[in-house]
C-alpha positions, 0 to 999 in steps of 0.5 A: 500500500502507499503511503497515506500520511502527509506532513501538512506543516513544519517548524519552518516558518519563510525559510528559517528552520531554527526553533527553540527547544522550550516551546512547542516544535510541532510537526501536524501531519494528517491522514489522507486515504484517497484523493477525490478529483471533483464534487458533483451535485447530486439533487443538491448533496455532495457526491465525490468522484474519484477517476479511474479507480473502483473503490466501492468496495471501501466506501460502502453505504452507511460508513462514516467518511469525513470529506477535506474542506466539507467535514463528516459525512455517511456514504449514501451510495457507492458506485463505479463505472469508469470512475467511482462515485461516492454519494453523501448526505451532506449538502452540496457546496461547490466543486473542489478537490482534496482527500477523504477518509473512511473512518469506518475502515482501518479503526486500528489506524496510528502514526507513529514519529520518530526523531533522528539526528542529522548523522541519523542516530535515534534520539528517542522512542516512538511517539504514537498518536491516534487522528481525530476525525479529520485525520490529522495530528500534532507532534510536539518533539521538543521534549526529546530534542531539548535534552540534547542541548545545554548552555556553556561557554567556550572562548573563541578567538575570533568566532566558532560554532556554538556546539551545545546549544544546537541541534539538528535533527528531523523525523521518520513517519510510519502508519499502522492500520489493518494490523500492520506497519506500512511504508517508513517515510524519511523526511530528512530532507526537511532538517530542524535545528533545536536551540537551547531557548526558550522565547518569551510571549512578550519581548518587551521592556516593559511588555507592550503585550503584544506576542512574538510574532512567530511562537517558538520559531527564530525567523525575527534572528534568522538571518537576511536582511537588515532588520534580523536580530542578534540573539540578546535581550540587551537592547544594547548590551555592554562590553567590559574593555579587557575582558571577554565578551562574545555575540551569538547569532544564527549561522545559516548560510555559507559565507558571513562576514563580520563588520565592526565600526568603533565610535568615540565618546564625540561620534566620530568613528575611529575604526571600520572592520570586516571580517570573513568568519567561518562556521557550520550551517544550522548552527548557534554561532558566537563571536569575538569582535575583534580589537578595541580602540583605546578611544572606542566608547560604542561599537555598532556590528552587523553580519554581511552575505560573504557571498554577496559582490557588496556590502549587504546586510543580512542583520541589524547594526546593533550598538554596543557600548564600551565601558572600563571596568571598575576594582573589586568587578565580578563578570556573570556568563549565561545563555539568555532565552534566546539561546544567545550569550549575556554578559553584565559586569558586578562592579560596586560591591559583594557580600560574602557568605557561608551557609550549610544547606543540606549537610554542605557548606558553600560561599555565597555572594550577593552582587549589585549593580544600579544605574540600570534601563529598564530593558538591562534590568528586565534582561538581567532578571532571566538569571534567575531560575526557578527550576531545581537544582541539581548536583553533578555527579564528580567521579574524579576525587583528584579534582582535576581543573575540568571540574568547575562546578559541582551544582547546577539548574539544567534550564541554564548555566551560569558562570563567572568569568575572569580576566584569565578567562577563568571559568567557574560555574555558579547557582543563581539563588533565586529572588523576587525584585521589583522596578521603580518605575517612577524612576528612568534607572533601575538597580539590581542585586543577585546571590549566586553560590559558588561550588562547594567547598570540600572537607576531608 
């Protein structure tokens, strides 16, 4: 037998197949027994015709079909001279084409989806639904492909593929009916990309409530033209001089250039860089923006089509702003809900703690920061988490300098970050903060614990 279920719709929305493993990636894919060609009017009832195939013995009077287009309908007759002719009960209402399913015949019918990586490797068990009248179903993968992605931070020294925060995968379909699997369908020629994010509702600072556009799907950061977007909630983020600090984006096409224009305090421009980055296709990509003027107070960074003979933007130009770093300064890494890389310097005060929650004993800091816009501020509370925290599992007692952190949330990871580009992995202990919105600025305070501190 052929193969009667088709994908109605991906993940895909205009081109841009990257989603976001914390919502809802949704494949609907539907039943479709037979084709009809034409809908004939019958003393005024629908009478399908399907061409040159004797199907009466499928369509018999009394079943129950459900017709595209016109809904569920009983088979009133069934009969076939050249073409078979299936008259209903309901109305008639215009010619047209489209499927029809008997849902009296093949009751055991399901679809089954599986999910596989690009390399073609399993990634979990089937998921088996049973259509509703219409034949069709929804297929949310996102609870197996979101386990294959996490949040971490590597340095790059101009740019590289963000390994962990990305997935590539697709899916192989099968029905069962009449007590048997038929044809297993391939669809990897339809590849996803999963990104370790989760994209709010509302994106606004404050929220204009108004919804994202495109539910979990990336197409506002996909990149192509110059209106696209990079992966931060920073509407303008900040760059400590002399410290790390890294751009993530969406890589998918061949050839992208990075252009820099560094501007001083009086707006006049001191420097204006391209330069040729190299990545892999449907992957979450972060990037170094190259040497800093010591005069540079904002720098301004778009993307550019590598392959294109001019300069054309395939991003927005966003403004980043310069800043020196003050004494005493803590600087916090962690993946924002759009899958990208956030940074925010601690650099008024810290308080110290030790606690002894659950038979450990652990330092606390409390960090401020202040002089904050309302958007920094909003974007600087996606450190806080509200999920469990989870102890890794250190089977190397010799405390090799992998181990970096010995408690974590698995919907994020935060890390501090050093001059040396040292890395130590942290919980964020979560706390209720409010605005002043009676005033322009705003302040901002965080407990962070740091790995434990062992006794022998």
């Amino acid at each position: 037998m052929p193969n009667n279920t088709t994908v109605v719709t991906r993940p895909i929305k205009t081109g841009c197949n990257f989603n976001a493993a914390g919502q809802p990636i949704i494949y609907k894919l539907r039943r479709e027994d037979y084709q009809f060609d034409s809908i004939n009017d019958d003393g005024g009832f629908a009478q399908l015709q399907i061409d040159g195939v004797d199907l009466t013995t499928y369509f018999e009077t009394d079943d129950t079909i459900y017709i595209e287009g016109l809904g569920a309908a009983t088979v009133t007759a069934s009969t076939f001279g050249t073409d078979t002719i299936i008259t209903t009960d309901i109305a008639y209402s215009g010619n047209s084409t489209g499927y029809v399913n008997n849902n009296s015949k093949r009751t055991d019918y399901k679809i089954e989806v599986e999910v596989f990586s690009a390399d073609g490797a399993s990634l979990g068990p089937r998921i088996v639904h049973d259509p509703g009248e219409n034949g069709e179903v929804l297929v949310n993968v996102s609870a197996i492909v979101k386990t294959f992605t996490s949040a971490e931070w590597f340095d790059v020294s101009v740019d590289g593929t963000d390994e962990e925060a990305s997935l590539e995968f697709y899916i192989k379909y099968q029905e069962f009916y009449d007590i048997t699997y038929w044809d297993l369908v391939n669809d990897i020629a339809n590849l996803i990309v999963a990104v370790f994010a989760s994209i709010p509702i509302l994106l606004g600072s404050p929220p204009n409530f108004s919804r994202y556009l495109y539910g979990g799907n990336f197409l506002s950061y996909y990149p192509d033209d110059d209106t696209k977007k990079f992966l931060t909630r920073f509407d303008k983020p900040v760059l400590w001089r002399g410290f790390p600090f890294t751009l993530s984006f969406l890589w998918n096409m061949t050839d992208i250039n990075r252009r820099v224009r560094q501007v001083d305090s009086e707006g006049n421009e001191v420097a204006d860089t391209v330069t040729t980055l190299g990545g892999t296709e449907n992957t979450v990509h972060r990037m170094r923006l190259g040497d800093i003027e010591s005069d540079a107070k904002y720098l301004y960074v778009s993307l550019q089509d590598g392959s294109a003979s001019g300069d054309e933007a395939i991003t927005e130009e966003i403004e980043i702003e310069v800043k020196d770093p003050c004494a005493n300064q803590i600087l916090l890494f962690w993946k924002n809900s759009l899958g990208g890389d956030s940074w925010w310097m601690f650099d008024e005060s810290q308080d110290y703690e030790y606690i002894y929650p659950s038979g450990r004993k652990v330092k606390r800091m409390t960090l401020f920061t202040d002089n904050l816009l309302i958007n920094q501020w909003d974007a600087l509370n996606e450190l806080n988490s509200n999920t469990d925290v989870i102890a890794r599992n250190i089977v190397d007692f010799g405390m090799d300098d992998s181990i970096d952190k010995t408690h974590f949330r698995n919907d994020n990871q935060v890390y501090i970050i050093t001059e040396d580009l040292i890395k130590v992995g942290v919980i964020v202990i979560p706390n209720a903060l409010e605005s002043k919105t009676s005033y322009k600025k705003h302040a901002f305070e965080v407990t962070i614990e740091l790995p434990d501190i062992f006794t022998i």
